[in-house]
Each structure stands twice: as structure tokens, then as C-alpha cells.
C-alpha positions in Angstrom: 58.4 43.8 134.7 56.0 42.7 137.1 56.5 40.7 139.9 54.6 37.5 141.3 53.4 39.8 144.0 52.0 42.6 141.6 49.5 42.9 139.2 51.9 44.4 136.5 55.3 46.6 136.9 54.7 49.7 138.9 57.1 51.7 136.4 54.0 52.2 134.1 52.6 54.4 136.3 54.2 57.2 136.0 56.0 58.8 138.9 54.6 62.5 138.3 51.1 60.8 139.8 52.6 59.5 142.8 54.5 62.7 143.9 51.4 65.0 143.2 49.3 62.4 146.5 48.8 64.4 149.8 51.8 63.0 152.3 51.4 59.1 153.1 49.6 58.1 150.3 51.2 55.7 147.6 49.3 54.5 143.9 50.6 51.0 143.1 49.9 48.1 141.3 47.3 45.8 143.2 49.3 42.8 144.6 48.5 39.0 145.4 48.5 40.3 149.4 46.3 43.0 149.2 42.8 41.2 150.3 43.4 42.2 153.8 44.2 45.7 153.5 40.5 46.8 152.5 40.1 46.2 149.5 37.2 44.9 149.1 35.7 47.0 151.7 36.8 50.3 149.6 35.1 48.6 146.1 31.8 48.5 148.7 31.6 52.3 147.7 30.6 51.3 144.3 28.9 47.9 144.1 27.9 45.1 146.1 30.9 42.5 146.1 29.6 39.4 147.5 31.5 37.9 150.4 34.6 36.4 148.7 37.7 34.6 150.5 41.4 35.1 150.3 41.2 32.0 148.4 38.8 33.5 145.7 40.7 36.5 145.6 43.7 34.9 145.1 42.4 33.2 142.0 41.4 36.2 140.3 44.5 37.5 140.8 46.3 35.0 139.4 43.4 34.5 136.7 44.2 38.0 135.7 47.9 37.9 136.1 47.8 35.2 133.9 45.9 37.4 131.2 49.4 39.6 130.5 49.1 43.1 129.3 45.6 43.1 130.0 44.3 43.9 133.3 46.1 46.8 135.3 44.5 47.2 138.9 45.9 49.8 140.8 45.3 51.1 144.4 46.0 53.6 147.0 47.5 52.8 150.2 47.6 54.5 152.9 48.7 53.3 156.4 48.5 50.1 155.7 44.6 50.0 154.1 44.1 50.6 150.6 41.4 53.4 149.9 41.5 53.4 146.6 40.7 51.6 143.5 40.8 51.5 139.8 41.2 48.8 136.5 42.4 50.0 133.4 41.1 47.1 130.9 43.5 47.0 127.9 40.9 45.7 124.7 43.3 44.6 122.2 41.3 45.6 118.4 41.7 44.7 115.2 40.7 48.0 114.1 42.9 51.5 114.5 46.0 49.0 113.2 45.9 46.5 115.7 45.3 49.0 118.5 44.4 48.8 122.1 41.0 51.0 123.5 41.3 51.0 127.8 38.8 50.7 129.3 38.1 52.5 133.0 36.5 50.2 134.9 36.2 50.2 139.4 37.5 54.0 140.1 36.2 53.9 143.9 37.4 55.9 146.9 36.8 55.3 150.6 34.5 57.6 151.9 36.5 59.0 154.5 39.4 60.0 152.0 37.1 61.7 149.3 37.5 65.1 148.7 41.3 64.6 148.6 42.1 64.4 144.8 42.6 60.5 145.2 40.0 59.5 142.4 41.7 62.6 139.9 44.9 60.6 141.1 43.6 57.3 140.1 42.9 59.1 136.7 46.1 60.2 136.1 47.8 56.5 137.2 45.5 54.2 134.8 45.7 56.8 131.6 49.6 57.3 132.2 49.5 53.3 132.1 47.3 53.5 129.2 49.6 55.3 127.4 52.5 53.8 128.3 50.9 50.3 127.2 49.9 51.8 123.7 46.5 52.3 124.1 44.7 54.9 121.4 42.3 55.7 123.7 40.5 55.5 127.3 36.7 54.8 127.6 34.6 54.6 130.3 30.6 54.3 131.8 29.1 56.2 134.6 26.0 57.2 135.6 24.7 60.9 135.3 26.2 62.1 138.9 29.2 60.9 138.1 29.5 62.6 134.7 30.7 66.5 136.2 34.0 64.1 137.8 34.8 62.3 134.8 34.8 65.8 132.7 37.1 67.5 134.8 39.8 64.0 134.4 39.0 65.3 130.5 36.4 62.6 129.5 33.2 63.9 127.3 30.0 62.4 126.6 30.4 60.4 123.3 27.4 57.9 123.4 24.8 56.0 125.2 25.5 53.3 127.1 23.7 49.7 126.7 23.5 46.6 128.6 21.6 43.7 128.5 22.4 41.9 132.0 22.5 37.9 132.1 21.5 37.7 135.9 18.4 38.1 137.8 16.9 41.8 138.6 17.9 43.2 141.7 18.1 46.8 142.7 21.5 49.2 141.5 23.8 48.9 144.4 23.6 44.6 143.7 23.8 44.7 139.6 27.2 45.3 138.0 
């Protein structure tokens, strides 16, 4: 079981992922302390993130705490920072029997740690959680240059992605 401090119970990442990271590096579930360890600064590979306080963070924490069995945000730590991110989204169906599709969501690695095997590492935690919470399946969007990473963590191209965003235009790095 989780506790107050984590996101969800580290035991559903399975311990195989953890023992396969070069020395000093650790995958865990994002806890309620983590806003000062880098964490935003290591989602700043993927996105623009605004400026948000502990205070904000905090709140979404808690906001998806409170959502059980749904959101599982794990990191990578290393001395002290984390350098790695990822969200496995557990969509609860009423198709496939009452199933649950995860969704991949915020895989992001500090430059200075890529190359390592860290985001093939993040992979391996969110679908070992993905299984272990009962999910049928793991889906996922990314752009072309991302596509050759995703299809060696076994992913395929099974679609075409659509959005229709809700906020004003504004160049890629600043829309989700």
C-alpha cells in the first residue's frame, strides 16, 4: 500500500527494473516531497510547465492521490535530483469486461543522463505497474522522432493521433 508520502506502493514496480539501473540510480513512486529534487526542471525536457509552487504541486499531488488506482508517477533519483519521469494513466473501461487501457503519459529524461537506458527503464517500471494493476493494455502518443524509442520498449504504430486543443495557439514546446 501506498504511503502519504508516495504516489502509490513502490511494490508495483517490479524489482527486476530497479536492479537492471546503472549504480546510484533508484525508480520510485513520485512522493508529496519531490518538488525540490528537479522535478519540474527534468519535465522541462518535454514541455513547457509554467512556474508552479510547492503549494501547487502539493495539490496535485494530493488531487491525484486522492484519484486511487489511477495515476502512477514514477521517477528516477539519483543523488538526490530526480532525472526522470513518467505517468502510467490507468483508464478504467467498460469495454474488454470492465478492463483497464494505461495510458503512457510524461516519459522525460534529463539531458545530461540520456543515453543511459533510463527512459527504457522507465518503460519497463510503468508497464510492470500496468500489469500488476490489471491493465489489458498500454497506449501511448508521440511525435515521429520519438517513434524509433517507443518501438524498441515494443510499442507499434496502431493509429493516428487527434486533438482538438481548448487553449490559445502557441508554438510546440508551450501546447500539451
Amino acid at each position: 500500500m501506498a504511503n502519504s508520502q508516495s504516489l502509490f506502493a513502490t511494490s508495483l514496480i517490479a524489482t527486476s527494473v530497479n536492479d537492471g539501473l546503472p549504480d546510484g540510480f533508484t525508480i520510485r513512486p513520485l512522493a508529496r516531497t519531490d518538488y525540490d529534487k528537479g522535478f519540474y526542471e527534468c519535465l522541462k525536457v518535454l514541455t513547457w510547465v509554467g512556474d508552479p509552487t510547492e503549494s501547487e504541486f502539493t495539490a496535485r499531488f494530493d488531487e491525484m492521490a486522492a484519484a486511487r488506482d489511477t495515476y502512477f508517477f514514477a521517477v528516477i533519483e539519483y543523488q538526490g535530483r530526480i532525472v526522470g519521469t513518467g505517468c502510467l494513466v490507468a483508464e478504467k473501461k467498460f469495454i474488454h469486461n470492465h478492463g483497464k487501457c494505461g495510458h503512457v503519459e510524461e516519459i522525460a529524461v534529463a539531458k545530461e543522463h540520456q543515453g543511459k537506458g533510463l527512459g527504457l527503464k522507465m518503460m519497463q517500471a510503468l508497464e510492470s505497474v500496468a500489469v500488476a494493476v490489471g491493465c489489458y493494455k498500454t497506449i501511448l502518443n508521440c511525435g515521429p522522432r520519438n517513434e524509433p524509442f517507443y518501438g524498441k520498449c515494443g510499442y507499434h504504430n496502431s493509429g493516428i493521433e487527434m486533438s482538438n486543443y481548448f487553449e490559445e495557439e502557441s508554438d510546440s514546446y508551450h501546447r500539451g
